[in-house]
Each structure stands twice: as structure tokens, then as C-alpha cells.
TIMI-2910 file (N, C-alpha, C, CB; in pm, 1 decimal, decimal comma, always signed):
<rs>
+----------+----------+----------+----------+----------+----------+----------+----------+----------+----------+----------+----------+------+
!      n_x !      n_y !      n_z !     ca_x !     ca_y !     ca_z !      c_x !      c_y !      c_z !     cb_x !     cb_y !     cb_z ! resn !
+----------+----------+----------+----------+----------+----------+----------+----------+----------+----------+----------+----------+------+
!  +1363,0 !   -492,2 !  +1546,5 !  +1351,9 !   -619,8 !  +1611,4 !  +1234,7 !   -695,8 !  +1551,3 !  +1335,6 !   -603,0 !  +1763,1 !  Unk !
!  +1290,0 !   -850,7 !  +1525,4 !  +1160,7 !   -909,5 !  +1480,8 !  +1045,5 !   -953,3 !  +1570,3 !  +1191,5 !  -1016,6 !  +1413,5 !  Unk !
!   +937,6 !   -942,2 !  +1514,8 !   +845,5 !   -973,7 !  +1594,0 !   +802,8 !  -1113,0 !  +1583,7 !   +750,2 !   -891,1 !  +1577,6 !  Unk !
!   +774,7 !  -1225,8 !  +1665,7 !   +756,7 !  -1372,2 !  +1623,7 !   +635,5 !  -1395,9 !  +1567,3 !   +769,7 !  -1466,3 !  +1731,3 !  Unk !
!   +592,0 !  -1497,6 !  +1520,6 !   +456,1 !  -1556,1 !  +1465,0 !   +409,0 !  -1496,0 !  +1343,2 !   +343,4 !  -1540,6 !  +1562,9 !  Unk !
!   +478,0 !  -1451,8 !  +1260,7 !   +471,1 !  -1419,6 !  +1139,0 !   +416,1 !  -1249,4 !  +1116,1 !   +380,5 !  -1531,5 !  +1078,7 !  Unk !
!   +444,3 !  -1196,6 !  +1237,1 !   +376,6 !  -1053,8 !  +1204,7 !   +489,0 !   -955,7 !  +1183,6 !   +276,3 !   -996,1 !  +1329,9 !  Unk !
!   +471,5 !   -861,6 !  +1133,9 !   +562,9 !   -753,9 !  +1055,2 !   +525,1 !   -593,3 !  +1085,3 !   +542,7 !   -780,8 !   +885,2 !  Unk !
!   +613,9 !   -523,3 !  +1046,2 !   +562,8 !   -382,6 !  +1055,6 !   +451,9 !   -333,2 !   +986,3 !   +653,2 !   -302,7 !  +1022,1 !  Unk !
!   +371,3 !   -272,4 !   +957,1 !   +259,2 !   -240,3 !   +864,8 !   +264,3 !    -98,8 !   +907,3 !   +108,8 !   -323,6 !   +882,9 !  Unk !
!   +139,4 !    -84,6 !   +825,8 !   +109,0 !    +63,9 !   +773,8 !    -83,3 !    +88,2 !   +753,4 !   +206,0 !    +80,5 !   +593,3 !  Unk !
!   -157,0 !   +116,5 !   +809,9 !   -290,4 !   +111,7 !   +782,8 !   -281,0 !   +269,4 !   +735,2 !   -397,5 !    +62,3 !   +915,6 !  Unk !
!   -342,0 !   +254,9 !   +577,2 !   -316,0 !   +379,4 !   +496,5 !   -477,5 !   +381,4 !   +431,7 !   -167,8 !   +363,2 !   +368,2 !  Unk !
!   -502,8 !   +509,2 !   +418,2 !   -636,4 !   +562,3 !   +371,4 !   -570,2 !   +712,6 !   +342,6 !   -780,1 !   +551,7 !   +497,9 !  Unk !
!   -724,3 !   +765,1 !   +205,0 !   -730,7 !   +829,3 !   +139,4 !   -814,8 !   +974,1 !   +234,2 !   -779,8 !   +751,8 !    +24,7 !  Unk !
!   -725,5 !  +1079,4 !   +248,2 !   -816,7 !  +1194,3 !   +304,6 !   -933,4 !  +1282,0 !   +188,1 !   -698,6 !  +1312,4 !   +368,0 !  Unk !
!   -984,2 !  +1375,3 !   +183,3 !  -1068,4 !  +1405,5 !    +98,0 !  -1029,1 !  +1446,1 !     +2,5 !  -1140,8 !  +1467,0 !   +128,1 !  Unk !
!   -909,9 !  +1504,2 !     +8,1 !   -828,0 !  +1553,4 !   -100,3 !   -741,4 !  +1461,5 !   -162,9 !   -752,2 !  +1655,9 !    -59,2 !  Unk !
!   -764,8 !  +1332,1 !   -145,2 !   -679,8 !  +1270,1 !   -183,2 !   -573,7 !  +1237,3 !   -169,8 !   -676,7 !  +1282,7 !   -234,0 !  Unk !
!   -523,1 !  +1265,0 !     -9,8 !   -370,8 !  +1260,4 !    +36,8 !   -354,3 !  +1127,3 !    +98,7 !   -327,5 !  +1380,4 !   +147,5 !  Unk !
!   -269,4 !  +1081,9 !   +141,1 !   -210,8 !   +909,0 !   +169,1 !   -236,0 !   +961,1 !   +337,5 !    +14,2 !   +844,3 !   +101,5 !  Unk !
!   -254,0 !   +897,5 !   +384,6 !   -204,8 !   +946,6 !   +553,0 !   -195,6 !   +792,1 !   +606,1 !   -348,6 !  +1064,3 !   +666,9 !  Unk !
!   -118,9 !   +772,2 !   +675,3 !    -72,3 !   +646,8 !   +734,5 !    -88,5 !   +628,2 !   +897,3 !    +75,5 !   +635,3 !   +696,8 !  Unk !
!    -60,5 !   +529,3 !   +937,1 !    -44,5 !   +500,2 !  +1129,8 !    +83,5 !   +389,8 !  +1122,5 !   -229,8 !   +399,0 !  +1231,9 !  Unk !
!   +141,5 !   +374,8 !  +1172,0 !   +237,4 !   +300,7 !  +1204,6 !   +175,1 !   +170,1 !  +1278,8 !   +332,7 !   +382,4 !  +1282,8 !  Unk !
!   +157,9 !    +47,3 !  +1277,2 !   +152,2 !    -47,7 !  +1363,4 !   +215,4 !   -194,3 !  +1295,4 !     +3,6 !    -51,9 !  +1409,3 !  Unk !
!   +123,0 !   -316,0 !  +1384,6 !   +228,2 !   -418,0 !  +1314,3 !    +95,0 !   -527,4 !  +1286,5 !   +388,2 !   -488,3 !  +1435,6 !  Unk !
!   +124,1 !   -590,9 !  +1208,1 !     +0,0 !   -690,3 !  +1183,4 !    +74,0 !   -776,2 !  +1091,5 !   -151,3 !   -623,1 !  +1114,1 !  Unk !
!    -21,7 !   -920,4 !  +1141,6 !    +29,9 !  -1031,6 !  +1040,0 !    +55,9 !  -1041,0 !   +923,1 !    -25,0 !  -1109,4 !  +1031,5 !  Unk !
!   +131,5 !  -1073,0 !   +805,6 !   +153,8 !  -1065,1 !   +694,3 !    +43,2 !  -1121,9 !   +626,3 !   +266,3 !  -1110,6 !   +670,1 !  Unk !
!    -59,6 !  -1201,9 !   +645,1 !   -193,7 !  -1231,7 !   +570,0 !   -281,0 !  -1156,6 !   +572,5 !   -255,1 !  -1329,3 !   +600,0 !  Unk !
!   -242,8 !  -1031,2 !   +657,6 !   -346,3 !   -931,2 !   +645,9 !   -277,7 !   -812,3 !   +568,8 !   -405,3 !   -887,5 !   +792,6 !  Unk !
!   -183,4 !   -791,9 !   +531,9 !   -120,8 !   -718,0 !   +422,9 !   -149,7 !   -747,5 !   +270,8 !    +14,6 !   -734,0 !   +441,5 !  Unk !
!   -181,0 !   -624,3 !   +214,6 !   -215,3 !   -647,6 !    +54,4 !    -96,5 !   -583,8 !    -11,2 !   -367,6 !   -571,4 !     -4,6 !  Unk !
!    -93,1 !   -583,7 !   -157,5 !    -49,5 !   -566,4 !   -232,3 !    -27,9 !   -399,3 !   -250,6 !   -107,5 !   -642,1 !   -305,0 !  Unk !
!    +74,2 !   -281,9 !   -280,0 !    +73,5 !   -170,3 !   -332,1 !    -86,3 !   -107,2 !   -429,0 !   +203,4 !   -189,3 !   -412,9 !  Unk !
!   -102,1 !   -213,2 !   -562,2 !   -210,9 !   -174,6 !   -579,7 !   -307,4 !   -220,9 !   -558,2 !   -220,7 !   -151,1 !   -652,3 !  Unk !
!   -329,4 !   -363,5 !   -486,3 !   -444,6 !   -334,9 !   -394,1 !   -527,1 !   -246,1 !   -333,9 !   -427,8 !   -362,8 !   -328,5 !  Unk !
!   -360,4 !   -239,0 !   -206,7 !   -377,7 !   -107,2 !   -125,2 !   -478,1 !     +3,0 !   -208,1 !   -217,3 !    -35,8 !   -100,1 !  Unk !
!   -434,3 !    +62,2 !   -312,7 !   -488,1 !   +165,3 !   -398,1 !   -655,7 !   +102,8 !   -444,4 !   -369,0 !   +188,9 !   -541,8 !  Unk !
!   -692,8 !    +19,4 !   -470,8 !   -806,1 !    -32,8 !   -511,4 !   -859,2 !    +32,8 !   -365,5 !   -812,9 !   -206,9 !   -553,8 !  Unk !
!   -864,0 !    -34,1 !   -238,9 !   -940,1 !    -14,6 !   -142,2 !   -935,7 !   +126,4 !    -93,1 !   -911,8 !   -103,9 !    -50,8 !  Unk !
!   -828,1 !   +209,8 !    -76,4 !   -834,2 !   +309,6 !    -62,9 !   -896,6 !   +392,3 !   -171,7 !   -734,0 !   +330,4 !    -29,8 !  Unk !
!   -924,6 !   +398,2 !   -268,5 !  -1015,1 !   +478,3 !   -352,3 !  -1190,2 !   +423,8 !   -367,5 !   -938,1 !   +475,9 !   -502,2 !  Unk !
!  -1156,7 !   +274,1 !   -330,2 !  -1345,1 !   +255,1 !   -294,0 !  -1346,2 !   +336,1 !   -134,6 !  -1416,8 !    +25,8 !   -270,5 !  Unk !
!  -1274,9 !   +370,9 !    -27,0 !  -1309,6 !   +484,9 !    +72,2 !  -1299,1 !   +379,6 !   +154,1 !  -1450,3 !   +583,9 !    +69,9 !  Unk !
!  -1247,4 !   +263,9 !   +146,3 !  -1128,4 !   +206,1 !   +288,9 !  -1006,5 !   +214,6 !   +339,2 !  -1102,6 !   +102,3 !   +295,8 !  Unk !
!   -992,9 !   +149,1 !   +433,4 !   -856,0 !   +160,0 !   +441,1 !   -764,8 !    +22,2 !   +369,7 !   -829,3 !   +179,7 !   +599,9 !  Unk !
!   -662,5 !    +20,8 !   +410,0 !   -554,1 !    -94,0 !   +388,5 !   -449,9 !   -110,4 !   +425,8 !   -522,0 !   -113,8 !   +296,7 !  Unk !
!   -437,2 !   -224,5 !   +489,8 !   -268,4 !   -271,2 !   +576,7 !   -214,9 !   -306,3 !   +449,8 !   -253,8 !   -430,7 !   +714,6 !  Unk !
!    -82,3 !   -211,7 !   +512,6 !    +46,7 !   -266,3 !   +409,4 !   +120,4 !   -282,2 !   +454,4 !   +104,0 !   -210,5 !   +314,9 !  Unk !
!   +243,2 !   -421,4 !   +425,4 !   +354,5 !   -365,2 !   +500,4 !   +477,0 !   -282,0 !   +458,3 !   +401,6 !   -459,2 !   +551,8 !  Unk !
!   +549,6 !   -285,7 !   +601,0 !   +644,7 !   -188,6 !   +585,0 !   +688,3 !   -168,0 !   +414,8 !   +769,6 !   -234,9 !   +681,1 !  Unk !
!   +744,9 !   -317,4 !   +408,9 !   +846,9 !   -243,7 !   +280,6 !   +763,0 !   -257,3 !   +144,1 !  +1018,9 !   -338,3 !   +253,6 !  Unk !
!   +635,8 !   -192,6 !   +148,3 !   +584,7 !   -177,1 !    +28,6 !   +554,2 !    -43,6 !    +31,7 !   +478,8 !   -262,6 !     -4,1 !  Unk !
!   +579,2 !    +56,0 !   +136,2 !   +539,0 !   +147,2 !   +127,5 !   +591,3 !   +257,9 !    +43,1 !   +527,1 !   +161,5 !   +221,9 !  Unk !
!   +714,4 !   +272,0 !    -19,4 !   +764,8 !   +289,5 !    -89,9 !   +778,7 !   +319,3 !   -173,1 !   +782,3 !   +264,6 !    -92,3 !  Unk !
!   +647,3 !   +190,2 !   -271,6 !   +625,3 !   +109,6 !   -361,1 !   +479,1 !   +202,0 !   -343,4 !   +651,9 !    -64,6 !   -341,1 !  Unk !
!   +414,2 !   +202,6 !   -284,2 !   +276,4 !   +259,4 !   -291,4 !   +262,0 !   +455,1 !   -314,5 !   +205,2 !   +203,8 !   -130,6 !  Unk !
!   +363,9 !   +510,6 !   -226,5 !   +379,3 !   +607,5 !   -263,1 !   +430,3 !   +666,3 !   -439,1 !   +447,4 !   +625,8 !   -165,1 !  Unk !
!   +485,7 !   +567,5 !   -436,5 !   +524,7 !   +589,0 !   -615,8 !   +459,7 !   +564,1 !   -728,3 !   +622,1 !   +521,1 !   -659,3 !  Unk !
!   +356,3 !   +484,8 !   -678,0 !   +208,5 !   +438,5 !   -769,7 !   +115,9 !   +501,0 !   -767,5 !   +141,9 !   +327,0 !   -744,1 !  Unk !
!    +93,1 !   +630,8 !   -628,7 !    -28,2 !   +741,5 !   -608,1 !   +103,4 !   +843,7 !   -676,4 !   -112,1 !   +781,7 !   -402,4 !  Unk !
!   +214,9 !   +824,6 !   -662,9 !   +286,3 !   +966,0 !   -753,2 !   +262,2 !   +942,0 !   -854,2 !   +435,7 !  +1004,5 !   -759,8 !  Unk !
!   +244,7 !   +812,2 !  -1023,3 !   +230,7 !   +776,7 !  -1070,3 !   +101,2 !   +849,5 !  -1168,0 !   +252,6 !   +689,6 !  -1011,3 !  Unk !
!    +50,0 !   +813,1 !  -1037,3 !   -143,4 !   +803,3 !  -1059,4 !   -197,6 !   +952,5 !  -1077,4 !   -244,1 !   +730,5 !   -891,0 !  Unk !
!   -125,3 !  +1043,8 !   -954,6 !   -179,1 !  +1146,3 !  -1010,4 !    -87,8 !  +1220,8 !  -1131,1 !   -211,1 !  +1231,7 !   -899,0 !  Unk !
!    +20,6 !  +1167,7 !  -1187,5 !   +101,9 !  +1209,9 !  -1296,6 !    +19,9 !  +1175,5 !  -1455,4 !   +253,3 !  +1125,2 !  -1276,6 !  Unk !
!    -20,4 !  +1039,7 !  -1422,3 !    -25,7 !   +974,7 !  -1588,0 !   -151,2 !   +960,6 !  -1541,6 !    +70,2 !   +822,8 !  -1660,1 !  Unk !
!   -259,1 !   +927,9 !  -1439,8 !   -408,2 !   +894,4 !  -1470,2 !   -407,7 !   +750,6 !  -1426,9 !   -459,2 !   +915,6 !  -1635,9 !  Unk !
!   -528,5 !   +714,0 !  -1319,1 !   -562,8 !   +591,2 !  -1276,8 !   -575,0 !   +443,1 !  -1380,3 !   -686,2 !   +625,3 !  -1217,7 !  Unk !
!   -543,0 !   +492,1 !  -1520,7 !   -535,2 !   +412,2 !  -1655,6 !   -366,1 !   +322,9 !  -1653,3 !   -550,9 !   +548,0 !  -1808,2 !  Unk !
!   -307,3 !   +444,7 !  -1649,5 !   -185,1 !   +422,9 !  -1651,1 !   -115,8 !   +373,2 !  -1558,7 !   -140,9 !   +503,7 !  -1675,3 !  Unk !
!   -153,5 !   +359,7 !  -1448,2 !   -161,5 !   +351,2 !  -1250,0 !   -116,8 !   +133,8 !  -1256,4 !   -441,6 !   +412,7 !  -1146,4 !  Unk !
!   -299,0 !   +135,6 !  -1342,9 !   -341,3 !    -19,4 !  -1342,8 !   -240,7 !    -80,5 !  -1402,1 !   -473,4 !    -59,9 !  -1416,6 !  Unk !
!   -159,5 !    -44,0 !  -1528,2 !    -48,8 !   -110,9 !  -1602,3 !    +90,1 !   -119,1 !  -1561,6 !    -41,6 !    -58,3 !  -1715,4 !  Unk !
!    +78,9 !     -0,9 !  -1461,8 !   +245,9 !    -60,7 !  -1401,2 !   +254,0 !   -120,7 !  -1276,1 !   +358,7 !    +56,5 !  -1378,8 !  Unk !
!   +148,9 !   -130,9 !  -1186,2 !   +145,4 !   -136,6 !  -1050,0 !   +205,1 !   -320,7 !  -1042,5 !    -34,8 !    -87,8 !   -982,4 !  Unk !
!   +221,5 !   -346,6 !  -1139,1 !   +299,5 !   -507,5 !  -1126,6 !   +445,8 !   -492,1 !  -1044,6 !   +342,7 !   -580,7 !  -1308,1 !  Unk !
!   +488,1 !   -358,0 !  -1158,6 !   +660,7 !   -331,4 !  -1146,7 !   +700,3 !   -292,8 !  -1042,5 !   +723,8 !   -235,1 !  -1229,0 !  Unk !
!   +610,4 !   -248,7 !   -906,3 !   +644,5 !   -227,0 !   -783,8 !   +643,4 !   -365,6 !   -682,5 !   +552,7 !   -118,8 !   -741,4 !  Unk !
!   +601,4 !   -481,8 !   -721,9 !   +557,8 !   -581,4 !   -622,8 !   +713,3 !   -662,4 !   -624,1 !   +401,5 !   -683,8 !   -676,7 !  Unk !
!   +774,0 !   -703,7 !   -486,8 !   +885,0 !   -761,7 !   -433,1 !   +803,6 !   -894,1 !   -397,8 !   +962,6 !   -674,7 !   -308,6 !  Unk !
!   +885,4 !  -1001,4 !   -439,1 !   +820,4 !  -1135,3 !   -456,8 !   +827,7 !  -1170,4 !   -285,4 !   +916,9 !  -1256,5 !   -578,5 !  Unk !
!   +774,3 !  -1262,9 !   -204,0 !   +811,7 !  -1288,3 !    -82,9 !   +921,9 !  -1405,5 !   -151,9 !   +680,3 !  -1332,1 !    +32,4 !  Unk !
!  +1032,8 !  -1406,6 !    -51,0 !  +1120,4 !  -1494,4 !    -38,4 !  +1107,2 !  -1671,4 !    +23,5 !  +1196,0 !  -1415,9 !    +32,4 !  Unk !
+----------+----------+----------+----------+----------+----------+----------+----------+----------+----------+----------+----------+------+
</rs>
């Protein structure tokens, strides 16, 4: 169900010590949602970051990415996950 006034499902995601994704489910305005690698920028300076729903996806496949090829390789594709808003 949609929610009115421009807010959406989200995801407030941070980095545990080991480096694991752990998420919360809630909902927040879409101007407070960042980008997949955003998200990843703030979570590795040791914040958190709202994302929404349907980037999450998209973010999990950029920390699969990241720890595959190296935070080098991370920065050059993290374009190819971003869904334009409509």
C-alpha cells in the first residue's frame, strides 16, 4: 500500500564489525534516500544510510561485488546498479 506525501519503503542499513549489511525495515521520505553507492560510502565511513526499498537489491550486489573484485572495482560499476526515478 502506498503511503501519501512522497514517502516510500526504506531500509536504514549499516556495516557490523565484520563487515556484514544488517538492515531495519521502515519508511521514510524519498529525499532522505541515497543512492546504492552512496549508501556504501556512508556505511564504510561507520554510518548508517536510508535506502529505499527497490535499491536494495542493487546494494547487496555492489557489497557482493566489493568483496569479490576490491573497493577499486566497487567505485566503477556502482553507476550500473542506479534505476533512474520516473
Amino acid at each position: 500500500m502506498a503511503i501519501a506525501g512522497g514517502v516510500t519503503t526504506a531500509y536504514r542499513c549499516w556495516l557490523d564489525d565484520d563487515g556484514e549489511l544488517l538492515v531495519a525495515r521502515t519508511s521514510a521520505p524519498r529525499s532522505q534516500c541515497v543512492s546504492p553507492a552512496v549508501a556504501i560510502e556512508q556505511m564504510r565511513a561507520g554510518d548508517g544510510a536510508m535506502l529505499a526499498g527497490r535499491y536494495m537489491a542493487a546494494l547487496r550486489a555492489l557489497l557482493a561485488r566489493e568483496r569479490d573484485d576490491g573497493p577499486a572495482r566497487m567505485n566503477e560499476v556502482a553507476n550500473e546498479h542506479i534505476v533512474e526515478d520516473e
